[in-house]
N, CA, C and O atoms as a GROMACS GRO file, in nm:
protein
  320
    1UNK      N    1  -0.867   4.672  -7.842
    1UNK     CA    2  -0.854   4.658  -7.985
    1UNK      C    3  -0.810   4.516  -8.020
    1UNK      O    4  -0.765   4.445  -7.930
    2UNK      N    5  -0.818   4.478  -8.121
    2UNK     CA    6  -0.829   4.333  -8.132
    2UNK      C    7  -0.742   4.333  -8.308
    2UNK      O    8  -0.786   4.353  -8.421
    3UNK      N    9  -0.619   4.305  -8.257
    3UNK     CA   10  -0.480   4.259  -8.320
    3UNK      C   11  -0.451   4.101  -8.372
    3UNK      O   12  -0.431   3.999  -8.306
    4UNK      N   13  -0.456   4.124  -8.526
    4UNK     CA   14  -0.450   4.045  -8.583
    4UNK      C   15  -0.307   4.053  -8.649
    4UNK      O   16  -0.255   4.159  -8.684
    5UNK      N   17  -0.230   3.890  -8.664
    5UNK     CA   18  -0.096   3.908  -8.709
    5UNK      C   19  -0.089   3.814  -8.834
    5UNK      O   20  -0.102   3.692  -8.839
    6UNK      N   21  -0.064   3.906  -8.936
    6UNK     CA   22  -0.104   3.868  -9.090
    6UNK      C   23   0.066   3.806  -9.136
    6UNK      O   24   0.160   3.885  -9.145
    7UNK      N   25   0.082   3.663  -9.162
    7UNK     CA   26   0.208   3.592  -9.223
    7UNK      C   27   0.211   3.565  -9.320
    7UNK      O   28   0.108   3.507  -9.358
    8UNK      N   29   0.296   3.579  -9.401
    8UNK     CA   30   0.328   3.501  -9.554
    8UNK      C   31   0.363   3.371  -9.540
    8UNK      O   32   0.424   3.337  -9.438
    9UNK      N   33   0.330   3.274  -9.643
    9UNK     CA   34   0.415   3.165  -9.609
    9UNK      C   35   0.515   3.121  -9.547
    9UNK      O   36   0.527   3.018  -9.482
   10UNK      N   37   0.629   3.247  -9.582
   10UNK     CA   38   0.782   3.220  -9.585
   10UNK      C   39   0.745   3.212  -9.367
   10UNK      O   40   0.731   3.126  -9.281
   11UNK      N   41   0.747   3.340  -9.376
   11UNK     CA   42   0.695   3.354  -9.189
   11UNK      C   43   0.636   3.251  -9.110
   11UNK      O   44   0.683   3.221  -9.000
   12UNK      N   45   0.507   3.179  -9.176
   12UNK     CA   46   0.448   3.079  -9.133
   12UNK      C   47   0.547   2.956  -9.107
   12UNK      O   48   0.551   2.888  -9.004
   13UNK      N   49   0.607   2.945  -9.196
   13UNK     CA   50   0.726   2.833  -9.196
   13UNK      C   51   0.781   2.847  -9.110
   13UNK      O   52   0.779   2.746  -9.040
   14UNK      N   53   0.875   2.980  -9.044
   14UNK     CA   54   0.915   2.935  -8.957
   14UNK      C   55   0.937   2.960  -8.829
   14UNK      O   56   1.037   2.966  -8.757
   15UNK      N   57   0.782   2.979  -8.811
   15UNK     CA   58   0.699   2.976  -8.654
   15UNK      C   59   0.649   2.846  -8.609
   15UNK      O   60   0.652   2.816  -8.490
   16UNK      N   61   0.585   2.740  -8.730
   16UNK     CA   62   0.538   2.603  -8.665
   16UNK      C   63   0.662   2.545  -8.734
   16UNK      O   64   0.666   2.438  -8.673
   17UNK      N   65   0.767   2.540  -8.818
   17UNK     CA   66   0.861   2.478  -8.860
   17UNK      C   67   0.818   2.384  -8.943
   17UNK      O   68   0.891   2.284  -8.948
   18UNK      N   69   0.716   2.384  -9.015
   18UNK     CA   70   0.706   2.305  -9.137
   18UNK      C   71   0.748   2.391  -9.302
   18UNK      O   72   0.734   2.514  -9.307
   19UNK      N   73   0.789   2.331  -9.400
   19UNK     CA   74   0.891   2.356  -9.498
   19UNK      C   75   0.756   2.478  -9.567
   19UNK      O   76   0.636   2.477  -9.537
   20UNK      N   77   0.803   2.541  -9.631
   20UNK     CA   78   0.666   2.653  -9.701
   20UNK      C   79   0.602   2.566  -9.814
   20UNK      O   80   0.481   2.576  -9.830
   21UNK      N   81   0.688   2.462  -9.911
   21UNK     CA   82   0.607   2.376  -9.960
   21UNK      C   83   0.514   2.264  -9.913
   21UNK      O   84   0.434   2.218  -9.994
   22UNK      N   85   0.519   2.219  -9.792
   22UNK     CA   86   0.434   2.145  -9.734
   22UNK      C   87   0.294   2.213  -9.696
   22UNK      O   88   0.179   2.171  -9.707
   23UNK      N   89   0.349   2.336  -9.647
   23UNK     CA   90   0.257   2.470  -9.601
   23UNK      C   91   0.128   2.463  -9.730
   23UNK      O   92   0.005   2.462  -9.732
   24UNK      N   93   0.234   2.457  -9.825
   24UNK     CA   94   0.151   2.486  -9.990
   24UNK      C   95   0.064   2.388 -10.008
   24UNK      O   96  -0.057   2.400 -10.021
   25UNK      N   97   0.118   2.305 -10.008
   25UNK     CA   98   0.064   2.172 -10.077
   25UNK      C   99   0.029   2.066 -10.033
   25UNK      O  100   0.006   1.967 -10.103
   26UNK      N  101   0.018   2.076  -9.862
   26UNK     CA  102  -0.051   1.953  -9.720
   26UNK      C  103  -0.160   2.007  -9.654
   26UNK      O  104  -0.263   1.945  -9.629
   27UNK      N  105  -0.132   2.150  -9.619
   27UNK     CA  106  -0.150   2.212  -9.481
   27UNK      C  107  -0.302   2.290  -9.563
   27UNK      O  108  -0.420   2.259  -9.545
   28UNK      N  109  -0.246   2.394  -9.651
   28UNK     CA  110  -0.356   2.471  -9.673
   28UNK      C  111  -0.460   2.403  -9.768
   28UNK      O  112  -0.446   2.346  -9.876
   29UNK      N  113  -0.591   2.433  -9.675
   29UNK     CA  114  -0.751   2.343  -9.758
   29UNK      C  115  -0.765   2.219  -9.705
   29UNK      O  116  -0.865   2.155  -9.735
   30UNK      N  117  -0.670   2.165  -9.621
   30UNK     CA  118  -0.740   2.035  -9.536
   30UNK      C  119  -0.688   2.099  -9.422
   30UNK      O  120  -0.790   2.154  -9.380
   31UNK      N  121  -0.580   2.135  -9.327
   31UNK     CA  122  -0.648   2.180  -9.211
   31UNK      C  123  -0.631   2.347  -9.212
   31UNK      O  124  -0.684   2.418  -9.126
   32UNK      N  125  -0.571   2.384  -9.292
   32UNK     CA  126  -0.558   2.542  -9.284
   32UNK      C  127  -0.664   2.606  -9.392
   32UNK      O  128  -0.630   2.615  -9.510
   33UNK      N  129  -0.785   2.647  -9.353
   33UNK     CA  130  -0.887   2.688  -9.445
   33UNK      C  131  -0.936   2.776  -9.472
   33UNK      O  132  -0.988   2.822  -9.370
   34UNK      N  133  -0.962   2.857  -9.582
   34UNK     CA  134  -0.949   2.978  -9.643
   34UNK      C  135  -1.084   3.060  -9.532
   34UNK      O  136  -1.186   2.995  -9.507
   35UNK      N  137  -1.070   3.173  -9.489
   35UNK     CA  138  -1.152   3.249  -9.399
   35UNK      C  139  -1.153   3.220  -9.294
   35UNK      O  140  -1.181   3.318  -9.224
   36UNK      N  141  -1.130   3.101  -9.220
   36UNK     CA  142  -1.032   3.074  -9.144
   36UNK      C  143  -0.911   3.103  -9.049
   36UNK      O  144  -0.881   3.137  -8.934
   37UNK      N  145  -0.862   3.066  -9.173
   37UNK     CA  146  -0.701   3.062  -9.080
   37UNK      C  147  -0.584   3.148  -9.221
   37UNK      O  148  -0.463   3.172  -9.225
   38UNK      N  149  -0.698   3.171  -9.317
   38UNK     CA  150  -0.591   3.226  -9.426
   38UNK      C  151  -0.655   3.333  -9.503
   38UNK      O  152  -0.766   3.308  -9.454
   39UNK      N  153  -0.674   3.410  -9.565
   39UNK     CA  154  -0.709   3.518  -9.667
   39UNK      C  155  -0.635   3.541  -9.739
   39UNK      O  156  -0.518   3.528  -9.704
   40UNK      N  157  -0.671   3.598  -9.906
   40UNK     CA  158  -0.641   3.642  -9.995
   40UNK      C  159  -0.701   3.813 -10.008
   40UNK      O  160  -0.813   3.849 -10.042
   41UNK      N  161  -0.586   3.894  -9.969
   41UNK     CA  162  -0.657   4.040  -9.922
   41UNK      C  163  -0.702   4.059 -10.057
   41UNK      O  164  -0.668   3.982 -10.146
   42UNK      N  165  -0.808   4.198 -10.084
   42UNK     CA  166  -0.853   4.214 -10.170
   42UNK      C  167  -0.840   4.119 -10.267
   42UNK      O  168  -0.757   4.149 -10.353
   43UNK      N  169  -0.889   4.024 -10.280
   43UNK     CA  170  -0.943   3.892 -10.369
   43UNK      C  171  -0.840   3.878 -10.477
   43UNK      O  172  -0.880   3.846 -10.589
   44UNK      N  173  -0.701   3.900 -10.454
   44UNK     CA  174  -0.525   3.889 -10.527
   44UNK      C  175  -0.522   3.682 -10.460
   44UNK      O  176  -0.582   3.611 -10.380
   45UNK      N  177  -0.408   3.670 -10.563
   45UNK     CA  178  -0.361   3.554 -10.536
   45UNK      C  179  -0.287   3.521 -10.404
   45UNK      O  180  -0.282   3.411 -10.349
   46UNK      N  181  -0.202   3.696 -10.343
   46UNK     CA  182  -0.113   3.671 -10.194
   46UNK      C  183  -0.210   3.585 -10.148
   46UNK      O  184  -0.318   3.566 -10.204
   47UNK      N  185  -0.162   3.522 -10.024
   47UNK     CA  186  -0.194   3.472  -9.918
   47UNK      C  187  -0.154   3.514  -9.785
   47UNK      O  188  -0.033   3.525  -9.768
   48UNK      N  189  -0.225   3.537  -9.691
   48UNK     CA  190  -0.175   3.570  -9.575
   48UNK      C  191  -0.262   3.515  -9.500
   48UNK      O  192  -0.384   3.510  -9.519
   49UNK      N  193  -0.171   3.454  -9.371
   49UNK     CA  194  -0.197   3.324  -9.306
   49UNK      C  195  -0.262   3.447  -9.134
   49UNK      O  196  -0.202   3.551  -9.104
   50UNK      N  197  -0.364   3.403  -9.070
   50UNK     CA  198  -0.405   3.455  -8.947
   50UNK      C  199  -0.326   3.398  -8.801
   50UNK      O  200  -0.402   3.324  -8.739
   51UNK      N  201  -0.219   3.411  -8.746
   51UNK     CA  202  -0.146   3.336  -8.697
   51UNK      C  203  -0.200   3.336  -8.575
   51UNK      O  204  -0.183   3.225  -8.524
   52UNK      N  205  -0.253   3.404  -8.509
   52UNK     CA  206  -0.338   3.348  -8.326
   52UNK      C  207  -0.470   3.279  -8.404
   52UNK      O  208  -0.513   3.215  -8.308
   53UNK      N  209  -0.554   3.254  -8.504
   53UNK     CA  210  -0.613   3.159  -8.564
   53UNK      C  211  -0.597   3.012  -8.550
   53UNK      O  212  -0.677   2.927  -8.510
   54UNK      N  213  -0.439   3.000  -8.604
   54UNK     CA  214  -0.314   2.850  -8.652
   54UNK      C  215  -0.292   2.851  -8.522
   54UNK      O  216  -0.345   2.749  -8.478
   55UNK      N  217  -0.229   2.926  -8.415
   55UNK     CA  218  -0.187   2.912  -8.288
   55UNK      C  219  -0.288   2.838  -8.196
   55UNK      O  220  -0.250   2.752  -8.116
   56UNK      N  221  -0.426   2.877  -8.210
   56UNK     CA  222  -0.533   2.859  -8.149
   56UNK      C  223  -0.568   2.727  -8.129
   56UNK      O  224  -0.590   2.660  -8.028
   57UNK      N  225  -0.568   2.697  -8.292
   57UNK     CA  226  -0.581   2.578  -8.348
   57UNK      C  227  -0.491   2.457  -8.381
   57UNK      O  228  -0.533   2.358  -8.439
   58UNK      N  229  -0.354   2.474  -8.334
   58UNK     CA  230  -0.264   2.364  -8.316
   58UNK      C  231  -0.252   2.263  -8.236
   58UNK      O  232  -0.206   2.150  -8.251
   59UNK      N  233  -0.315   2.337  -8.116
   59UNK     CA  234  -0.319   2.236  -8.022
   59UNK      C  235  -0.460   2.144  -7.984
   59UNK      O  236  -0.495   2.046  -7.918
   60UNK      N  237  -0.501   2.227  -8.057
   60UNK     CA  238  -0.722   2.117  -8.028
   60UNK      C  239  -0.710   1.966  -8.052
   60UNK      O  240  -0.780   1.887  -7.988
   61UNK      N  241  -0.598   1.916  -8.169
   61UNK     CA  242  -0.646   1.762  -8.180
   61UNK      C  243  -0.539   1.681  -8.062
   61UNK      O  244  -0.525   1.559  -8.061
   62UNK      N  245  -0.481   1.761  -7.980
   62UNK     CA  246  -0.377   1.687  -7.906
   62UNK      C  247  -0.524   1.713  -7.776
   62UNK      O  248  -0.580   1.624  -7.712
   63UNK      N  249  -0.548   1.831  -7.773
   63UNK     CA  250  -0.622   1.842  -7.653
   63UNK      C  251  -0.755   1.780  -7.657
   63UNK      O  252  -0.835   1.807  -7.568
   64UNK      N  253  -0.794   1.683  -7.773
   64UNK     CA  254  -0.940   1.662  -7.793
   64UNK      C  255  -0.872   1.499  -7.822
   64UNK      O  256  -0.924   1.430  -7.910
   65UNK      N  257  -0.767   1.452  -7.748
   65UNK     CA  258  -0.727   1.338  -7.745
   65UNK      C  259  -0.714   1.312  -7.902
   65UNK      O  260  -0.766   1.201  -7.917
   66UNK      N  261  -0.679   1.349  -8.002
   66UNK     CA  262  -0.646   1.281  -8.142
   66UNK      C  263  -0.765   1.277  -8.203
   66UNK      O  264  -0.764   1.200  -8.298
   67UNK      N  265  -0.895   1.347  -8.179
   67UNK     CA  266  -1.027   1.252  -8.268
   67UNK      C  267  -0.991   1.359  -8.350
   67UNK      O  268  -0.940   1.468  -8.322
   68UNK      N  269  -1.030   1.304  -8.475
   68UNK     CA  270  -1.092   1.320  -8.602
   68UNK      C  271  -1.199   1.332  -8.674
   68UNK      O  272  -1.271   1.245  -8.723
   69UNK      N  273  -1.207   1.484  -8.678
   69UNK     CA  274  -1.333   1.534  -8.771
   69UNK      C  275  -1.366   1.606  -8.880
   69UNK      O  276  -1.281   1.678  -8.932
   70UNK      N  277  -1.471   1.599  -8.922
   70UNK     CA  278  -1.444   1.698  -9.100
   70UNK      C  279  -1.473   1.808  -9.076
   70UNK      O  280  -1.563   1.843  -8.999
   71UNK      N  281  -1.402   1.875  -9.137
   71UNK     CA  282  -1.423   2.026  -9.161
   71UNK      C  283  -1.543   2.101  -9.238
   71UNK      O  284  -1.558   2.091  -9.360
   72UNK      N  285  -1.629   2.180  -9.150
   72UNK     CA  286  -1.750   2.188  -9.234
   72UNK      C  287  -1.701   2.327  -9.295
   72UNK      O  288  -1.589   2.371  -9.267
   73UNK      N  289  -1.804   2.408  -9.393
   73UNK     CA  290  -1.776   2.501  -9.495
   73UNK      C  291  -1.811   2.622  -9.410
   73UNK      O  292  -1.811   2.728  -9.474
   74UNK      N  293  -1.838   2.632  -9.294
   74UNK     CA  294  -1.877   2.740  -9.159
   74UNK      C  295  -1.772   2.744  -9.078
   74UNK      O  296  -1.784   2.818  -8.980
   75UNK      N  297  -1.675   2.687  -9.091
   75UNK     CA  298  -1.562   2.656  -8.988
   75UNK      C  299  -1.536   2.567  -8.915
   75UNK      O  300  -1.429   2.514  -8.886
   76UNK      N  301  -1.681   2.541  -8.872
   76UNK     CA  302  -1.683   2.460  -8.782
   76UNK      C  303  -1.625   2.258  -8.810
   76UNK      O  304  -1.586   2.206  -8.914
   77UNK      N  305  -1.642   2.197  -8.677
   77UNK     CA  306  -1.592   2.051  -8.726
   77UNK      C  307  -1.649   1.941  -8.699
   77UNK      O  308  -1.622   1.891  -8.590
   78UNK      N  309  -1.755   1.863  -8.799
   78UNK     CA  310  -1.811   1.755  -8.771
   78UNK      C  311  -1.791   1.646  -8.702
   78UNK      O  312  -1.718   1.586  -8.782
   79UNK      N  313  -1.807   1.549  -8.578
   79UNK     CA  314  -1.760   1.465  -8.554
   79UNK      C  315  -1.776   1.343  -8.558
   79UNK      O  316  -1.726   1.255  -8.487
   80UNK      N  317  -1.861   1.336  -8.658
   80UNK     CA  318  -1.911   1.180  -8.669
   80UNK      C  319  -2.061   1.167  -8.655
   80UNK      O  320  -2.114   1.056  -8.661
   0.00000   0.00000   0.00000
């Protein structure tokens, strides 16, 4: 079965230790992206964050040596 662990902001905060307003207003839509790594259940304003998603994905730009790429609208990440 395949277990998904659904966070609120407040939670998200403080598992990677960034502040819940940064969460708000850095993180989510440039690297945390809606279908993704976040949902709005039944199409409400909550948010709930996919946390083995964010987990998954924390470590790729350390492990992909720092490059930088855009985020396409499929998930996926352009590299140039």
């Amino acid at each position: 079965m395949n277990s998904t662990t659904y966070l609120t902001t407040e939670e998200l905060s403080g598992r990677i230790k960034y502040d819940q307003r940064t969460i708000r207003e850095r993180l989510k839509d440039s690297v945390l992206l809606e279908g993704t790594h976040y949902i709005r259940p039944f199409g409400g304003r909550k948010i709930l964050y996919l946390w083995e998603r964010i987990e998954a994905d924390m470590g790729l730009a350390s492990s992909q040596g720092g490059t930088v790429g855009i985020p396409m609208a499929n998930g996926g990440v352009c590299h140039g």
